[in-house]
N, C-alpha and C positions, 0 to 999 in steps of 0.2 A: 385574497384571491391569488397572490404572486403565488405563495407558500402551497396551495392548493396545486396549480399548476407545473411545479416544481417534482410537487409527488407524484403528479400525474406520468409526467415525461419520465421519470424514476421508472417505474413500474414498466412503463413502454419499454425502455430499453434493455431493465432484466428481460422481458416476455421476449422481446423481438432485436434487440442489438442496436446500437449506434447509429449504422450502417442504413437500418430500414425506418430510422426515427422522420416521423415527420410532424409540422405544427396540426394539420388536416386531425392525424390521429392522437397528438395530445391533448386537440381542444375535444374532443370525441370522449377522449378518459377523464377528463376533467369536467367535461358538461357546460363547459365553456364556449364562448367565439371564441372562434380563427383570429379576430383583428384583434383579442384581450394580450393575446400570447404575443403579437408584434409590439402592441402598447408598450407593454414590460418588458421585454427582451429584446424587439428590434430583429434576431436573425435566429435560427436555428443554432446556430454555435455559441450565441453569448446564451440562449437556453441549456447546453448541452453544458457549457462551463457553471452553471448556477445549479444544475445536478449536481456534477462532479465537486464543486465546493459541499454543499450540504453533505453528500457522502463523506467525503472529507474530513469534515468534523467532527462526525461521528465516529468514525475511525480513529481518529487522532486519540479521540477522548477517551473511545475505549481501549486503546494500545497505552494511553500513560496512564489510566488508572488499573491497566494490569501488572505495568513495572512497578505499583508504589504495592501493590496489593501481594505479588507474589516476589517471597524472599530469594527460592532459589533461582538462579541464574539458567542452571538448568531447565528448571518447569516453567522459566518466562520463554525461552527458546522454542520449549513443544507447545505452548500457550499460543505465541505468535504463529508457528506452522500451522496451527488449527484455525486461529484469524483469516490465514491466505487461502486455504481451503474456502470458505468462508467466502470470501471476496471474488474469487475465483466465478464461484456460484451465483455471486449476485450480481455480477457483468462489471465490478468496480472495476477489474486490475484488465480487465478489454478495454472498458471507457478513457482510460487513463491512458495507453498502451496507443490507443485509434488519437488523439487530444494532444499524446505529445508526436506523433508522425502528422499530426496538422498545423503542428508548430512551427516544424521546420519551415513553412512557407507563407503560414499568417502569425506576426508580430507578436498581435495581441495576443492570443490563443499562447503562444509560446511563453508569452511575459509570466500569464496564468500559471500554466502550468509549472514553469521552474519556480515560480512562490510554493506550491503546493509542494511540490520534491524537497523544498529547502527543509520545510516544516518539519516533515520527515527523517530527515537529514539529521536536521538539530533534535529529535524527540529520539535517533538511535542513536548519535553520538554522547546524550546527557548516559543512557542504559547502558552503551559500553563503559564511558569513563568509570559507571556504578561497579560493572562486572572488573575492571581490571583493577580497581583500588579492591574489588571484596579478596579474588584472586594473589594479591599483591605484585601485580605485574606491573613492569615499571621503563621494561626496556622497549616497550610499543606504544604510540602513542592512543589515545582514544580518535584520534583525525584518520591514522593512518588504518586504523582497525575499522572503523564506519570508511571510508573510500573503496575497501576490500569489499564488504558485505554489500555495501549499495551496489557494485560494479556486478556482484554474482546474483542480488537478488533482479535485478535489474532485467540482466541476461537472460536470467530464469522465465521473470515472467515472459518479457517477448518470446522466447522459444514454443513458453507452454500454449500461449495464447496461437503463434502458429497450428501449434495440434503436433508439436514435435512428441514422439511417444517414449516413454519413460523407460521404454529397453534400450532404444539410444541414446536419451540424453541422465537418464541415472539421475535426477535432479530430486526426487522423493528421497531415493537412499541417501544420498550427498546430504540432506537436513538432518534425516535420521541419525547417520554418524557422524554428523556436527552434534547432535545431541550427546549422544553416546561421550564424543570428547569431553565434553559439558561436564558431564556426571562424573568422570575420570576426574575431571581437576577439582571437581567437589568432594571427590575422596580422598585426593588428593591432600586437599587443603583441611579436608577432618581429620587426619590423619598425622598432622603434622610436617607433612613433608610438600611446602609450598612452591610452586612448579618454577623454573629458572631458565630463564630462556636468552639465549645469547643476543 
């Protein structure tokens, strides 16, 4: 019945957003009682984090079985832009984006969510250390290289999730010619001539 209730609020949120979630209309999709979803959860927010985990997971799962699956570094990079598209779509990277600005001022909520970023954290730092050993880069760290990416992608999503529009913020291109470098240092590196960076 939890698991049931879980997909229900799911589904609410893509259809109708965070913001207009309520138990009323989860017990409603799930064909449940109002009192089942306090039983199990207690509050609207420990339900909204047991979403956000389940999606989670899923996500998780399928971002590291596409590092082990695709070899180029390049096509893991357009792989992942397609992911965010993706998520985008299914209210994950809103939910997330609404969960950590409720952080700031409830403990728990906040605790959550920095476990969930960490996960993240550590599943890009394992795919850079891959990318700069394949690359043979040696003068940057794989720490210092995920700090960068988490801080842009980070930026990214709140901006996008604002509805900031992509002739100001340039943030679609900016992946694309990340890609683009991508493929460069893959010819690079086919090439013989492996890239040296001060």
């Amino acid at each position: 019945m939890r698991e049931a209730i879980v997909q229900a609020a799911s589904r609410c949120i893509v259809a109708r957003g965070h913001a207009a979630l309520s138990t009323r209309a989860v017990a409603t999709e799930a064909g449940v009682n109002q009192s089942l979803i306090h039983y199990y959860f207690g509050t609207k927010e420990r339900l909204t984090l047991a979403v956000l985990e389940r999606m989670n997971q899923t996500l998780l799962k399928r971002q590291a079985e596409m590092f082990e699956a695709t070899s180029s570094v390049a096509d893991q990079w357009a792989q992942a832009c397609r992911f965010y598209e993706s998520d985008l779509r299914s209210g994950y990277v809103r939910l997330l984006m609404e969960l950590s600005a409720l952080g700031l001022s409830n403990a728990a909520i906040g605790d959550e969510v920095r476990k969930i970023r960490a996960q993240w954290r550590a599943l890009l730092e394992r795919a850079v250390d891959a990318a700069l050993d394949h690359f043979g880069i040696r003068s940057v760290s794989a720490e210092a290289v995920t700090a960068y990416l988490v801080g842009f992608w980070y930026g990214m999503e709140m901006e996008m999730v604002l509805g900031l529009p992509e002739e100001e913020s340039h943030y679609w291109a900016g992946l694309a010619s990340f890609e683009r470098f991508l493929r460069w240092l893959e010819t690079q590196r086919r090439d013989g001539h492996p890239p040296t960076l001060g």
